[in-house]
C-alpha positions in Angstrom: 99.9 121.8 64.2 98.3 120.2 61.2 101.0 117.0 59.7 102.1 118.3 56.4 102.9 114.7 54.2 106.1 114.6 52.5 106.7 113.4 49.3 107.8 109.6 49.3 110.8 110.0 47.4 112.3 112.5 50.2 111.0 110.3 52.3 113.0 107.6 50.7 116.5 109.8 50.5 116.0 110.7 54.4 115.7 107.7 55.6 118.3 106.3 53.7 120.5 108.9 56.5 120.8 106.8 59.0 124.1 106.2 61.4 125.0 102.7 62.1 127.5 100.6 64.3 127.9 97.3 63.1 131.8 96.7 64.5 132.1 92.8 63.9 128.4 91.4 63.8 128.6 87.3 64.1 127.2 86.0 60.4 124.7 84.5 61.9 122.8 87.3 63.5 124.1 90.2 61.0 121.4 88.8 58.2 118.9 89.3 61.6 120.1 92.7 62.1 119.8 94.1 58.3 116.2 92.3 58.5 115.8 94.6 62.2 117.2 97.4 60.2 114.8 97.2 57.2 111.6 97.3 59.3 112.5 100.1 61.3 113.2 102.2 57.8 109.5 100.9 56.5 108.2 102.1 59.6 109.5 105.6 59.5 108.8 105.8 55.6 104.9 104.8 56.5 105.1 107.5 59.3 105.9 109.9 57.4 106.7 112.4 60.8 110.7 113.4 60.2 111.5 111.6 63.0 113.6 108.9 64.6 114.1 105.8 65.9 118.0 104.8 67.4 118.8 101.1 68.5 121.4 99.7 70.7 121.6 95.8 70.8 123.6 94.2 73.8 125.5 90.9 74.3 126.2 90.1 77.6 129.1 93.1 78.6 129.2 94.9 75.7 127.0 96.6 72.8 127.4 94.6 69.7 125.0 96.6 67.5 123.5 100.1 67.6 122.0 102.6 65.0 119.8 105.9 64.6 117.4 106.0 61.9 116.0 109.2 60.5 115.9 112.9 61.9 116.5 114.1 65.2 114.3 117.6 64.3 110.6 118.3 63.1 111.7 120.9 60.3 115.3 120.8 60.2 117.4 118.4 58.4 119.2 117.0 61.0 119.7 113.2 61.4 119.5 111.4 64.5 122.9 109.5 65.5 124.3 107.4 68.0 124.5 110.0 70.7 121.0 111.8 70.4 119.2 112.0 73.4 115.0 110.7 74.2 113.0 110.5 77.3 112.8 107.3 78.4 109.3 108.0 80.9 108.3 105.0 83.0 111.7 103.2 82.4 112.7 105.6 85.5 110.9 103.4 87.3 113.4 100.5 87.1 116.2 103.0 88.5 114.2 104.0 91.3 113.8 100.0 92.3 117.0 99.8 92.2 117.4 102.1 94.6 115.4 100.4 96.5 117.5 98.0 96.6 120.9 99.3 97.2 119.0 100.9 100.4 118.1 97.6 101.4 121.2 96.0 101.3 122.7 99.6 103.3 120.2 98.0 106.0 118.3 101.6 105.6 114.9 100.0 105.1 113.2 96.7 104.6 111.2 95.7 101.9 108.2 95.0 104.5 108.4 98.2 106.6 105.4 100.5 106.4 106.3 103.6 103.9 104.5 105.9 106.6 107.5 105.3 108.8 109.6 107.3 106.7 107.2 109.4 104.7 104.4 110.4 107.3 102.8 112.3 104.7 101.3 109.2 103.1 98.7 109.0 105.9 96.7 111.6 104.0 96.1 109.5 101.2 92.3 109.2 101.0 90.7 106.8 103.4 94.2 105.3 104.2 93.5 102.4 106.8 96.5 102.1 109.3 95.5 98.4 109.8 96.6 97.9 106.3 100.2 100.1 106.2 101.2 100.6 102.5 104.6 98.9 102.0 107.9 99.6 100.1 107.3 95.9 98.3 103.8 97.0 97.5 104.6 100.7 96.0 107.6 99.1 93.6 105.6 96.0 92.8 102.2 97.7 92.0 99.8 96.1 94.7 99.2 99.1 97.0 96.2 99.7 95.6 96.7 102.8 94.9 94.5 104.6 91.7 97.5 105.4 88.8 97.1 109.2 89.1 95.6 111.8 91.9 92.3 113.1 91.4 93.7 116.7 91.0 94.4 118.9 87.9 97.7 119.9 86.5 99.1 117.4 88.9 101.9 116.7 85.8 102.9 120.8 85.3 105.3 122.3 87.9 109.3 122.5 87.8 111.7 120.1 88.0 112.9 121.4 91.4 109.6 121.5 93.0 108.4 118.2 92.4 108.5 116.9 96.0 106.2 119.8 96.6 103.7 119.2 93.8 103.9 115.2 94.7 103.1 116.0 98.8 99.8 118.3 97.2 98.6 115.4 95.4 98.5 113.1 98.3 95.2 114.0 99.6 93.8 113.8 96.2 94.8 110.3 95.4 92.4 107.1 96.1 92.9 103.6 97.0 91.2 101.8 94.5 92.2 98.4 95.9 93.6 96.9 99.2 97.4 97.2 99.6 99.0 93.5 98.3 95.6 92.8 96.9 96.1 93.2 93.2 98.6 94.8 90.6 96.8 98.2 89.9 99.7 100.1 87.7 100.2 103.4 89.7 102.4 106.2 88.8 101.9 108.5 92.1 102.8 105.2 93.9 106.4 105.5 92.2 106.4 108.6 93.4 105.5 108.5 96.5 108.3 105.3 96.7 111.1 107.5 95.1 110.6 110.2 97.7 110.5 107.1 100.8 114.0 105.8 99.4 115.3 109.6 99.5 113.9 110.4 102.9 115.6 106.8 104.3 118.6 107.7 102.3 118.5 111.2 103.8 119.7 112.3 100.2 117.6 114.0 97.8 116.0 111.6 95.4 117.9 113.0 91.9 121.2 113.1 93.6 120.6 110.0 95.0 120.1 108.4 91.5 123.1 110.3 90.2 125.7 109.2 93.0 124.5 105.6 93.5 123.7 104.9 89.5 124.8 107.6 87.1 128.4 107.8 88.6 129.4 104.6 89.6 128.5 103.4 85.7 129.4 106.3 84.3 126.6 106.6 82.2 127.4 110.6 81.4 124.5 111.3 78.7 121.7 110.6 81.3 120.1 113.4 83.1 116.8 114.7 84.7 117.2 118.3 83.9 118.8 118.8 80.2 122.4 120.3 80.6 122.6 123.6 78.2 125.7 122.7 76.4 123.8 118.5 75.8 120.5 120.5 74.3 121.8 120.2 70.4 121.9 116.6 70.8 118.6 116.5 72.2 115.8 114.8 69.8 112.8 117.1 69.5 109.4 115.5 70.9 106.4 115.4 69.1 103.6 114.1 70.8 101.4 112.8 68.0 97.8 111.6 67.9 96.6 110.7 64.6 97.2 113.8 62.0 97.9 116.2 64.6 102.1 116.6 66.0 102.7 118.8 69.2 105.7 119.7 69.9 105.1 122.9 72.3 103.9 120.1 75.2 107.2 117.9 75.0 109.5 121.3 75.0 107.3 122.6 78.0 108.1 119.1 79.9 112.1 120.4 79.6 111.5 122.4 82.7 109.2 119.7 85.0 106.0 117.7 84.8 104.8 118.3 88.2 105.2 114.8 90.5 106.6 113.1 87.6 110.4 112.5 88.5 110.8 108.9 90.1 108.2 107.3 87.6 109.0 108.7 84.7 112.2 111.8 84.3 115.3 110.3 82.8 116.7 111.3 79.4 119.4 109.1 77.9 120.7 107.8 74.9 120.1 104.2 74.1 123.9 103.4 74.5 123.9 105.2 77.9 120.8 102.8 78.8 122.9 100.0 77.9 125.4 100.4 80.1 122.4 100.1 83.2 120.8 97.4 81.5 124.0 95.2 81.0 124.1 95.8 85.2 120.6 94.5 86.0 122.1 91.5 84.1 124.6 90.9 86.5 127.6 92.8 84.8 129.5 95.8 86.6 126.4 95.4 88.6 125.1 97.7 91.2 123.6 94.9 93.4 124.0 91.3 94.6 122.9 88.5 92.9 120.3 88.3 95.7 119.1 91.7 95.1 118.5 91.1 91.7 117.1 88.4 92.3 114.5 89.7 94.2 113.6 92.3 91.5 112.3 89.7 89.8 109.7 88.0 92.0 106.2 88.8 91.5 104.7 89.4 94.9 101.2 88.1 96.1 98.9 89.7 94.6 101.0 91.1 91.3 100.9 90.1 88.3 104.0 89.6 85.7 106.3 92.1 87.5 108.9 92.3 90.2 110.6 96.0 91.4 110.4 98.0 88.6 110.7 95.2 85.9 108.4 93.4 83.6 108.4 89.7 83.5 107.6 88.3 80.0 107.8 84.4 80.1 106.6 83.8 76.6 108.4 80.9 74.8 110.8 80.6 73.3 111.5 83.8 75.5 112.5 84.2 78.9 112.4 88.1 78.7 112.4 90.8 81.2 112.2 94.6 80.8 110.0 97.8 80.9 108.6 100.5 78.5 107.8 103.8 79.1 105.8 107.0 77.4 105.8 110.1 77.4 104.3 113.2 75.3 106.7 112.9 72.5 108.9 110.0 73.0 108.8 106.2 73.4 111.5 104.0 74.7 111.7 100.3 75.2 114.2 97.8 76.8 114.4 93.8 77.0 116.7 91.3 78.0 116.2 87.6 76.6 118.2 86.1 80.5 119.0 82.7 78.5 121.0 84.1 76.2 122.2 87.8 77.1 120.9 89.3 74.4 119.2 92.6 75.1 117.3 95.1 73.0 116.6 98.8 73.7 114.9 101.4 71.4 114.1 104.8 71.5 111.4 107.2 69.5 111.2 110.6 69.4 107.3 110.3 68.9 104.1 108.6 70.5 102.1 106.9 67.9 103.4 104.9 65.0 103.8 101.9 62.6 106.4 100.3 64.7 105.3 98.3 67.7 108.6 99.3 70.2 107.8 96.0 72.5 106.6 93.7 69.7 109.8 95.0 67.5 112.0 94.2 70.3 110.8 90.5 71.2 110.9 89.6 68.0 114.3 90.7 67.1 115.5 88.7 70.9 113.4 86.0 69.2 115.5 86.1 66.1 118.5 86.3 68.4 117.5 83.4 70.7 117.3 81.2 67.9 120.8 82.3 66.0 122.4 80.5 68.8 
């Protein structure tokens, strides 16, 4: 589908229809805000796609801030709000480390035990050396040396309900490109491949698992693998962009599985849903122990700049953590600035655009950061 540009006065009245939640901003960092606010409109006028970008900005416990900007639709006029729903792809893989978790401190597995023990399957992986045993520390830290993807087509296509089947045919099609706790080699079968461990410890499937032990105890009630048929009108349409050309047959497809793809990369949410498991990886109605999240945060031997399932961004004046993720048609972001308790999460309902989602959002902790 060939992008049809709007004309910028439209442009200009649409995305003036935003929905915002201000409630009572401090002075200093409402200026900071409007400023946040401002760029995101400029962004989606120079885009020029009819779609949307929505906000949630957290203070320690609670949501101070959160907004939707533009439309939630590629050729209706429907405008995004506070409750629309995105994908949020390889942010999933900060819920599946904290599952890893929780099963440690159940004293189900160990961080050190060899992932074969409870997945025997894993042994197919190509020349797999059982001198070297792949770890659950390694798969949810990057360093198993394991290649991102299997060597296998349409490994992504399958339904939602099948993708422990689809995942367990990729296995012998997936290479070691490095030596377990050698190196950080970014792999999304190794997600996977840990999502279904933690499930077959657990002795609970892996999305029901994720639902009883995350969704439920933090009631976070808009976030979902499989898109419920009476939550589908809030759902923001995906357009997978690339350049001048918007697709969005592949992101409506993806509504009904992307092969393996589930522990590294299914969740929809809104961004104020997301807050509420953010605000808990900062230690607030939390989940874990201090200890436990403690540990999501040390890079291993080997890694480099992340723990379980978490980024580690160390930049002054920021001491940041979070994750991204991307998927055909949508974009999400989150970051916490740990000094201060500010965090930041965004969410796009498109691939490629003028606003930088992790660059936007360490800036505006930045701008926060130095408010107080």
């Amino acid at each position: 589908m060939k992008l049809k540009f709007l004309p910028v006065l439209f442009l200009a009245t649409f995305i003036a229809s935003i929905q915002c939640c201000l409630g009572q901003l401090n002075p200093k960092i409402a200026p900071i805000v409007k400023q946040f606010e401002d760029r995101i409109n400029a962004d989606l006028t120079k885009d020029n796609l009819h779609g949307s970008i929505s906000v949630a900005i957290v203070k320690n416990d609670g949501v101070i801030w959160s907004g939707a900007f533009g439309y939630a639709s590629r050729k209706k006029d429907l405008p995004a709000n506070t409750g629309s729903i995105y994908r949020i792809g390889s942010i999933t893989k900060t819920f599946t480390a904290t599952l890893l978790m929780l099963l440690v401190e159940d004293g189900k597995l160990r961080l050190d035990d060899p992932v074969e023990n409870y997945l025997p399957e894993i042994k197919k992986l190509q020349s797999y050396d059982t001198h070297h045993k792949v770890t659950f520390r390694q798969l949810a830290s990057h360093t198993s040396g394991l290649d991102r993807e299997p060597a296998m087509k349409d490994f992504d296509v399958g339904p939602l309900e099948q993708w422990e089947q689809k995942l367990l045919s990729c296995i012998p099609h997936t290479s070691f490109i490095g030596k377990p706790g050698g190196q950080f080699l970014y792999s999304n079968i190794g997600y996977a491949l840990l999502g279904l461990a933690i499930s077959r410890a657990a002795g609970v499937p892996y999305m029901q698992l994720v639902q009883q032990r995350i969704l439920a105890p933090l009631h976070m009630d808009d976030t979902f693998f499989a898109m419920p048929a009476d939550k589908m009108n809030r759902l923001a349409e995906g357009m997978s962009n690339n350049g001048r050309n918007v697709n969005t047959a592949q992101p409506l497809a993806e509504l009904n599985g992307r092969g393996y793809k589930v522990p590294n990369g299914g969740i929809y949410t809104t961004p104020r849903d997301l807050a509420k498991f953010v605000m808990s990886l900062m230690g607030y109605h939390s989940l874990l122990t201090a200890k436990s999240r403690a540990q999501m945060l040390i890079v291993p031997p080997g890694g480099n700049n992340y723990g379980f399932g978490i980024g580690i961004y160390n930049k002054p004046p920021l001491n940041a953590i979070g994750h991204n993720g991307g998927v055909p048609g949508y974009t999400a972001t989150y970051y916490v600035e740990q000094d201060t308790g500010y965090a930041v999460i965004l969410m796009r309902n498109y691939n490629e655009g003028s606003t930088n989602m992790d660059k936007v959002s360490l800036d505006l902790l930045t701008q926060l950061r130095q408010s107080e």
